[in-house]
C-alpha positions in Angstrom: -2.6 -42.7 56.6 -3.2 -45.8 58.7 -6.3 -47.1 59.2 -7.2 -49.3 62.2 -8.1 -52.8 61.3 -11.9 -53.3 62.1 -13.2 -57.1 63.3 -12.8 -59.6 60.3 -15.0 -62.6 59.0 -14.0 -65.4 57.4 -16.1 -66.1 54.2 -14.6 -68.6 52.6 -11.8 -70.9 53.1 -9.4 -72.5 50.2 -6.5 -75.2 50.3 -4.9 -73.5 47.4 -4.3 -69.8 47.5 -4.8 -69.2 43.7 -8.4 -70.1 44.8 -8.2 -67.8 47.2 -7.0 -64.8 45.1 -9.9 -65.8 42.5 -12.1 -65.0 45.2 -10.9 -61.3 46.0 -10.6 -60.9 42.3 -14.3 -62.2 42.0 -14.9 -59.2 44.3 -12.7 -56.5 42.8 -14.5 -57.3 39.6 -18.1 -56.8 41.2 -16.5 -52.9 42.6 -16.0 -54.4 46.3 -13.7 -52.3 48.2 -11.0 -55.2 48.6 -8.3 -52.8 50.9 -11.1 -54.1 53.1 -10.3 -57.8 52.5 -7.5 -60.2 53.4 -6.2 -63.6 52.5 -4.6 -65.4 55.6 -2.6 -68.4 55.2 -3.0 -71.0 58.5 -0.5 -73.5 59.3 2.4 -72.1 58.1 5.4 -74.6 57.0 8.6 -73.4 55.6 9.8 -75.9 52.9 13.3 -75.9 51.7 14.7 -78.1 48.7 18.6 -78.1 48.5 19.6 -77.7 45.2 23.0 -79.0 45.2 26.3 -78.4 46.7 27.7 -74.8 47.2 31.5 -74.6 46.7 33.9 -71.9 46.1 33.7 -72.1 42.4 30.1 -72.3 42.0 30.1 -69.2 44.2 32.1 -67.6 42.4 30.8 -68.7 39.1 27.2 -67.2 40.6 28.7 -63.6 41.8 29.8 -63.1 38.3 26.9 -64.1 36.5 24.9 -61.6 38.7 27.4 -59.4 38.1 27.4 -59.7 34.5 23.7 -58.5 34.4 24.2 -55.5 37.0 27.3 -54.1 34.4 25.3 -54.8 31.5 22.7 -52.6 32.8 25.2 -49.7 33.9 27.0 -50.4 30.5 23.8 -49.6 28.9 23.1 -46.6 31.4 26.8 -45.2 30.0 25.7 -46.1 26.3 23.2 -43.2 26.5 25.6 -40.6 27.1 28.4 -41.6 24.9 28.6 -42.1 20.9 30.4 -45.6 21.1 28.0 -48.6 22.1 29.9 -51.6 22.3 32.7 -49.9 24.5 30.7 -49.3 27.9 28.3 -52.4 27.4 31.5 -54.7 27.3 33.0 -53.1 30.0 30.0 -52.8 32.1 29.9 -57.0 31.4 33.5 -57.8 31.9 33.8 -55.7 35.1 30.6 -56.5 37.0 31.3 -60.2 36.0 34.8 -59.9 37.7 33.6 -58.0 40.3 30.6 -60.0 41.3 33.2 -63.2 41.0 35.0 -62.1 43.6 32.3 -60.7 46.1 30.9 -64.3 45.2 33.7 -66.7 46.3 34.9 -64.2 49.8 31.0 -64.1 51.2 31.1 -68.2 50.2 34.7 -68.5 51.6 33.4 -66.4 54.6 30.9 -69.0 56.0 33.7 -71.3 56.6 31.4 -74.1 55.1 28.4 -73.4 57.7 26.4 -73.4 54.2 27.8 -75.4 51.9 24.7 -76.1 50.1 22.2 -73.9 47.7 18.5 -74.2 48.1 15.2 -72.9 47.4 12.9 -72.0 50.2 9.1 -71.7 50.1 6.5 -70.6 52.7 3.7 -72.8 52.2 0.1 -73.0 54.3 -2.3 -75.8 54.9 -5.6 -73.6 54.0 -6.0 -69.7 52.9 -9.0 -68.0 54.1 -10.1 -65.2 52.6 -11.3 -62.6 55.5 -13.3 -59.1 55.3 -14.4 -56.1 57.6 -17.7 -57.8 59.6 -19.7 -55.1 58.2 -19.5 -56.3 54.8 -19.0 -59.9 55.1 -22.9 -60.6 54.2 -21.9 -58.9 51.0 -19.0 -60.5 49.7 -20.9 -63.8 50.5 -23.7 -62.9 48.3 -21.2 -62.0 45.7 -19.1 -65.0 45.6 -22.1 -67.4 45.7 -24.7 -65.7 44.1 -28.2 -67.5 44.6 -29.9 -69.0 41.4 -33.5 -67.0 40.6 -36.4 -68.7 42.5 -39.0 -71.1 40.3 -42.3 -69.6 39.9 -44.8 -72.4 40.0 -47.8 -72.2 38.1 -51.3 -73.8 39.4 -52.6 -75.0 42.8 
């Protein structure tokens, strides 16, 4: 079921978006209905940090490391339906490793060195605000900043 997406209200605004996610946990832990509540990153930069240099080999060398763990876990899926252990675990190993080798180096060798580079990309933003339905923003205000009781003053 989809629901449409009521007017929204900023209520606060963080430059870190763990702070941000404190605040919707703040309200999930005081019973707010948060699938009413959003955190929006602004300024959006993609940052990208090469690693080092891609080559055939180190391709290669990748595909069959992934490919180790993907036979290891079809070895293991094999293991439960047969009395010998080490059998399909080693051969769920040396096969995906082999295999994943060679899907590694032909989708490297396939760029024709267009990438010839490995890197880790992250979407970062400049501020996260956290955002809720209008109707319920004057809540979640008084939930995250709770106001101190007032002073009763004594005498004239």
């Amino acid at each position: 079921m989809t629901r449409t997406r009521s007017a929204r209200e900023t209520i606060s605004v963080h430059a870190e978006y763990e702070e941000a996610q404190h605040d919707v946990d703040t309200l999930s832990d005081a019973l707010f209905p948060v699938d009413r509540t959003s955190i929006v990153g602004r300024d959006l930069r993609l940052d990208e940090t090469v690693t080092g240099r891609l080559t055939v080999p180190r391709a290669a060398a990748a595909g069959a490391a992934s490919g180790a763990w993907f036979g290891l876990l079809i070895g293991v899926v094999f293991f439960l339906f047969t009395p010998n252990f080490l059998l399909p675990v080693a051969a769920g190993i040396v096969l995906g490793a082999i295999f994943g080798g060679i899907f590694g180096a032909v989708a490297h060798a396939a760029t024709r060195g267009r990438r010839d580079f490995a890197s880790v990309r992250r979407l970062e933003a400049s501020s996260y605000e956290v955002q809720v339905d209008a109707e319920l923003a004057g809540r979640a205000r008084g939930l995250l900043n709770p106001r101190p009781p007032l002073e009763v003053m004594d005498g004239p």
